[in-house]
C-alpha positions as CSV (number, residue, x, y, z in Angstrom):
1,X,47.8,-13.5,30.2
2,X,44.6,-12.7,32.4
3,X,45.0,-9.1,31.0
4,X,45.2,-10.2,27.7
5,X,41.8,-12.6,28.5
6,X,40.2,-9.8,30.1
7,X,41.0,-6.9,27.1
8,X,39.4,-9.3,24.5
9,X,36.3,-9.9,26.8
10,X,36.4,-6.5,27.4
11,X,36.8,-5.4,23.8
12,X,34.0,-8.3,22.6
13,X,31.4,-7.0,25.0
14,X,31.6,-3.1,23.9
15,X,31.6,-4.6,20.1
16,X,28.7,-7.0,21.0
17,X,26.8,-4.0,22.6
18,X,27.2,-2.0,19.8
19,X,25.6,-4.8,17.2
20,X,22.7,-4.8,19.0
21,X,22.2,-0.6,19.6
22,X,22.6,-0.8,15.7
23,X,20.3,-3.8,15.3
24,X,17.6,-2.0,17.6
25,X,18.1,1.1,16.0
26,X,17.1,0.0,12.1
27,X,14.4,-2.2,14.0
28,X,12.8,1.4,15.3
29,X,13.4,2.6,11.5
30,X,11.8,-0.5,10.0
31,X,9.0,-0.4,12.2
32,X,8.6,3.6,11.6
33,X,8.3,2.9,8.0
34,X,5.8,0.3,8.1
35,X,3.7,2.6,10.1
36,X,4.2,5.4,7.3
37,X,3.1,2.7,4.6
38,X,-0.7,3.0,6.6
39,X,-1.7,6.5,5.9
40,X,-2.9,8.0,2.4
41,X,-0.9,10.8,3.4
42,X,3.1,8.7,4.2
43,X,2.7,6.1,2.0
44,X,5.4,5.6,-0.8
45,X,3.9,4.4,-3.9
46,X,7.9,3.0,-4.4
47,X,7.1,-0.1,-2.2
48,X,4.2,-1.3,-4.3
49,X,5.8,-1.3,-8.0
50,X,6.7,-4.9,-7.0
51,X,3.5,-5.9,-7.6
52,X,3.1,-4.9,-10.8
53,X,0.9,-7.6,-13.4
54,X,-1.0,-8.0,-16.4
55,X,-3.6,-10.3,-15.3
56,X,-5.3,-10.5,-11.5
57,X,-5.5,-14.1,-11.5
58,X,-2.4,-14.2,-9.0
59,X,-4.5,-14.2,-5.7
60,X,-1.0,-14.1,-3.6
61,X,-0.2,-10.8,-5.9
62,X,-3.1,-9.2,-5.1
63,X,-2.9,-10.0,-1.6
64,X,0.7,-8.6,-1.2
65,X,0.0,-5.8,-3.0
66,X,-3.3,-4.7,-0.6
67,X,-0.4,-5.5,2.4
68,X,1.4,-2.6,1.2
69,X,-1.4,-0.4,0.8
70,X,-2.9,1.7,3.2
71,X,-5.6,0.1,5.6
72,X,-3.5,-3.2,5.5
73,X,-3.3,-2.8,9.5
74,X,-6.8,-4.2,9.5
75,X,-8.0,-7.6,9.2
76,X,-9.6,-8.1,5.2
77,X,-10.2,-11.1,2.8
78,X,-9.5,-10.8,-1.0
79,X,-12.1,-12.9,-3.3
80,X,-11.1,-12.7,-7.3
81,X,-13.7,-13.4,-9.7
82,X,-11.8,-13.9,-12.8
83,X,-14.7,-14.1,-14.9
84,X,-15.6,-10.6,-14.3
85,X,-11.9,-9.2,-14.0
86,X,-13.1,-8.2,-10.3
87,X,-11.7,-8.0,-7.0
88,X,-13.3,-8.0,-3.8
89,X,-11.6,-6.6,-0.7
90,X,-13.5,-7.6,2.4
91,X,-12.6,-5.2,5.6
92,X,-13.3,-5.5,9.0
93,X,-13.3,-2.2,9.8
94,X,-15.5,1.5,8.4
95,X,-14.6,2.8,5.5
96,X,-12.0,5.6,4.9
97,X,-12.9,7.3,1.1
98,X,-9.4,8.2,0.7
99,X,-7.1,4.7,1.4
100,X,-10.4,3.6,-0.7
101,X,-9.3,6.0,-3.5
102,X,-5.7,5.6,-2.8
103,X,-5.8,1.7,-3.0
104,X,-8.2,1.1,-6.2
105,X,-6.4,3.4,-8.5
106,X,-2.5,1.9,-7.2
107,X,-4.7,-1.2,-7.9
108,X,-5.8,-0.1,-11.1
109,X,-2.2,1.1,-12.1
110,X,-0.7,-2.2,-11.5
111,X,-2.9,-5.0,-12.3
112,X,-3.5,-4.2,-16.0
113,X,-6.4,-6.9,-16.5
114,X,-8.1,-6.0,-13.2
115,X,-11.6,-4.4,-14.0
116,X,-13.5,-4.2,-11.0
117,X,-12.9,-3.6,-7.3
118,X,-15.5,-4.1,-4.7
119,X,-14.2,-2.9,-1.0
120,X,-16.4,-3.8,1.4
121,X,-16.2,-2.6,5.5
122,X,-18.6,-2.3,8.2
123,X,-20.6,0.4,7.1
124,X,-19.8,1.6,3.9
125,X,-19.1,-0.8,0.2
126,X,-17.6,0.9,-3.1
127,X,-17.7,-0.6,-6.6
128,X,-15.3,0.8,-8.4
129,X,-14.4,-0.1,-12.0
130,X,-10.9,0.7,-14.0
131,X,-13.0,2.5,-16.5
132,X,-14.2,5.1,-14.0
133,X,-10.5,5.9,-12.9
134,X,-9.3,5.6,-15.9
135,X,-11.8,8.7,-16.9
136,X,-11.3,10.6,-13.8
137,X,-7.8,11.1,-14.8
138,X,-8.0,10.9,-18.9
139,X,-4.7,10.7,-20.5
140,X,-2.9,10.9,-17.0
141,X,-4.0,7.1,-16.4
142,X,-0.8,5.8,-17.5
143,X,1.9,7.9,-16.4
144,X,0.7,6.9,-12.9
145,X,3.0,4.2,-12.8
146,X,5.7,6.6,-12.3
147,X,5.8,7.1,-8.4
148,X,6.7,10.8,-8.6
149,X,3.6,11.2,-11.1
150,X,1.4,9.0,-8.4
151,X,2.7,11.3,-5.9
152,X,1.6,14.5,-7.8
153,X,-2.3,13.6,-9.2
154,X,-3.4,10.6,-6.9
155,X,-1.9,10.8,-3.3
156,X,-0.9,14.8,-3.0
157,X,-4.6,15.8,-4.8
158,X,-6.2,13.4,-1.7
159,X,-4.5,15.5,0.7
160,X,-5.6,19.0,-0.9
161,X,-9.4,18.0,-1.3
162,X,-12.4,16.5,-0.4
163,X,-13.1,13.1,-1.6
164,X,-16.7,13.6,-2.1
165,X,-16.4,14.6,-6.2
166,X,-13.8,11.4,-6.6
167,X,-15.6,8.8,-4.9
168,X,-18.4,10.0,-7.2
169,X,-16.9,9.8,-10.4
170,X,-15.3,6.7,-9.1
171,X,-18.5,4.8,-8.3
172,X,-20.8,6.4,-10.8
């Protein structure tokens, strides 16, 4: 009987310690892939499609969707004016012209209603409007929505070049 006790004691702790090496484990991956989801470069325009909208009225959209988005590991306030179709994304940190690039045209792509974005950080603030973007890339605009498309023209271009030309046309 004290065999018996001890072989299920025995078997429940080597069953108990592998729960949590597999619990730790997807932790590490979970936490590996949120740290992907902060670069320009990593980030998978996938996790975002959620937020997908025709109007910008939805402040806790909007916010969601700039948690996803690159720079979210810094402390910012969203204002919507929804008289002006604009958002205003206040960082506290200095700017970074890609993530700015990056973030306003998965922005732009998603929130079909939303006209304006105005990122402000510590040194630097972009106004951006959907008309802008939506020249920069002509007829692309709307087949950004597919990820692998997103991938190709917005996030893949950002590595390959300088952002000078882009942040240009963007804030013209």
């Amino acid at each position: 009987m004290q065999k018996t006790i001890g072989l299920v004691v025995g078997i429940a702790l080597v069953l108990l310690i592998g729960v949590f090496y597999v619990l730790s484990n997807n932790q590490k991956q979970v936490e590996k892939e949120d740290v992907k989801q902060l670069s320009v470069e990593t980030h998978n325009f996938n996790t975002v499609l959620a937020y997908e909208n025709d109007y910008m009225g939805n402040n806790s959209n909007i916010t969601n969707l700039f948690n996803k988005l690159p720079l979210s590991n810094y402390k910012y306030t969203v204002e919507l004016e929804p008289d002006t179709f604009t958002a205003a994304i206040n960082y506290n940190t200095s700017s970074d012209e890609k993530a700015v690039i990056y973030n306003t045209t998965a922005a732009f792509v998603l929130i079909k209603n939303l006209e304006v974005i105005d990122m402000r950080f510590s040194d630097q603030s972009y106004v951006i409007t959907r008309e802008n973007v939506e020249q920069w890339f002509g007829d692309d605009f709307e087949s950004l929505i597919d990820p692998s498309i997103f991938k190709d023209k917005v996030q893949n271009a950002l590595m390959e070049s300088t952002t000078t030309n882009w942040i240009d046309q963007y804030t013209k």
